[in-house]
C-alpha positions in Angstrom: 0.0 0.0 0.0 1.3 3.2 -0.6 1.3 7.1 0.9 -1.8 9.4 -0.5 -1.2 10.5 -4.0 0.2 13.8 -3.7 1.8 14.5 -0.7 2.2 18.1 0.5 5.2 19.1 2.9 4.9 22.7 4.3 8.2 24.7 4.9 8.4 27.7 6.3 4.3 28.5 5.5 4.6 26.8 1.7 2.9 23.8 0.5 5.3 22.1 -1.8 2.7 19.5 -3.6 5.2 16.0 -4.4 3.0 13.9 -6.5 4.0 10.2 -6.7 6.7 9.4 -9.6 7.8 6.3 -8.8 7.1 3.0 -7.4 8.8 0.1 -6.8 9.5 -2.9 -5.0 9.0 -1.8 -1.1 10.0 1.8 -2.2 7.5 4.7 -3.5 9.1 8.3 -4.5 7.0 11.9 -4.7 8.9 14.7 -6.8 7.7 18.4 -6.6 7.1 19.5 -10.4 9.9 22.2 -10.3 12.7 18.4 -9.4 14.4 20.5 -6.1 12.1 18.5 -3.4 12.0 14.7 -3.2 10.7 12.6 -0.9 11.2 9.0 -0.8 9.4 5.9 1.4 11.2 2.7 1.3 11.6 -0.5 3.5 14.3 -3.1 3.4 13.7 -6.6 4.7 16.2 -8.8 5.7 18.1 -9.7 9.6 16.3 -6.6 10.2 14.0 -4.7 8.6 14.8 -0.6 8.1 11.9 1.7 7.3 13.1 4.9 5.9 10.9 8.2 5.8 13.6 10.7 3.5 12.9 14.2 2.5 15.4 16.0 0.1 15.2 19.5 -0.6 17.7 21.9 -3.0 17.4 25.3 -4.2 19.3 28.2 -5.9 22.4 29.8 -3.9 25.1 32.3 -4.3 28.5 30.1 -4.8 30.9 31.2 -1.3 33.7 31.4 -3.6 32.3 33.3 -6.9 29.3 35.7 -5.7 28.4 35.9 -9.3 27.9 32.8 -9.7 24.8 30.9 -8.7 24.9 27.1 -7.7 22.5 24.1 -6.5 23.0 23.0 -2.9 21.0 20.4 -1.3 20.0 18.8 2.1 18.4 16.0 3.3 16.6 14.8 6.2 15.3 11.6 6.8 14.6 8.8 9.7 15.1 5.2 9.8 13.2 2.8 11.8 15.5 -0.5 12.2 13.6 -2.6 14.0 14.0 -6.5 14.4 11.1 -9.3 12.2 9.6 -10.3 15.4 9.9 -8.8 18.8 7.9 -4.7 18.6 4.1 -4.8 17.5 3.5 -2.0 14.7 1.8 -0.5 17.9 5.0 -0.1 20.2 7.2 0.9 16.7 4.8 3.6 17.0 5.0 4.4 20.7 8.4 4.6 20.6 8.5 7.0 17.6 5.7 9.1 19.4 8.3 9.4 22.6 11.4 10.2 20.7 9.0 12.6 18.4 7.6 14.3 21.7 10.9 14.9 22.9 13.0 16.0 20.0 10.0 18.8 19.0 9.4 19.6 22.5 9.5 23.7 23.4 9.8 24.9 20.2 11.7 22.3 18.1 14.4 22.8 21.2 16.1 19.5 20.4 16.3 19.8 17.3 17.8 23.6 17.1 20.5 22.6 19.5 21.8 19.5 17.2 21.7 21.9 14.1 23.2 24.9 16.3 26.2 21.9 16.2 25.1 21.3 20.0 25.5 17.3 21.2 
């Protein structure tokens, strides 16, 4: 089964609408219409079996070297859920990602503003 048919991330108070472009075996992938967001589902199965959620973004900069030049940088952000075949109900995947969720975005995205601040 996949994800609804677009998707729509919001960044900084714009919807960026990724319709689906791609499926495959255990792996579907949205693509805004402009090609600088992508974001990607996949699962691998094997010992363990990794769910990845990704998001990659890019846009238009000024090149740090050659202000008159303009160049494509990218970034990516994405979480993996390794979990083992048997042993953690869909239910408790879940709980877990709700607890680590809670606390990373708790007061303001805190967490997560220290760890990009270069904070550890």
């Amino acid at each position: 089964m996949s994800l609804a048919d677009p998707n729509t991330i919001t960044i900084s108070g714009s919807g960026i609408v990724l319709p689906r472009v791609s499926t495959g075996e255990n792996k579907s992938e949205y693509m805004s219409g402009d090609g600088y967001n992508r974001l990607t589902v996949s699962h691998d199965y094997g010992k363990r079996i990794r769910r990845m959620i990704r998001f990659d973004t890019s846009k238009i900069a000024a090149d740090v070297f050659d202000t008159s030049e303009n160049v494509r940088k990218s970034m990516s952000n994405y979480i993996v859920f390794d979990v083992p075949d048997v042993g953690y109900t869909p239910a408790e995947q879940l709980a877990v990602w709700v607890g680590f969720n809670t606390w990373l975005t708790a007061t303001s995205n805190a967490v997560i503003s220290k760890a990009l601040g270069g904070e550890s």
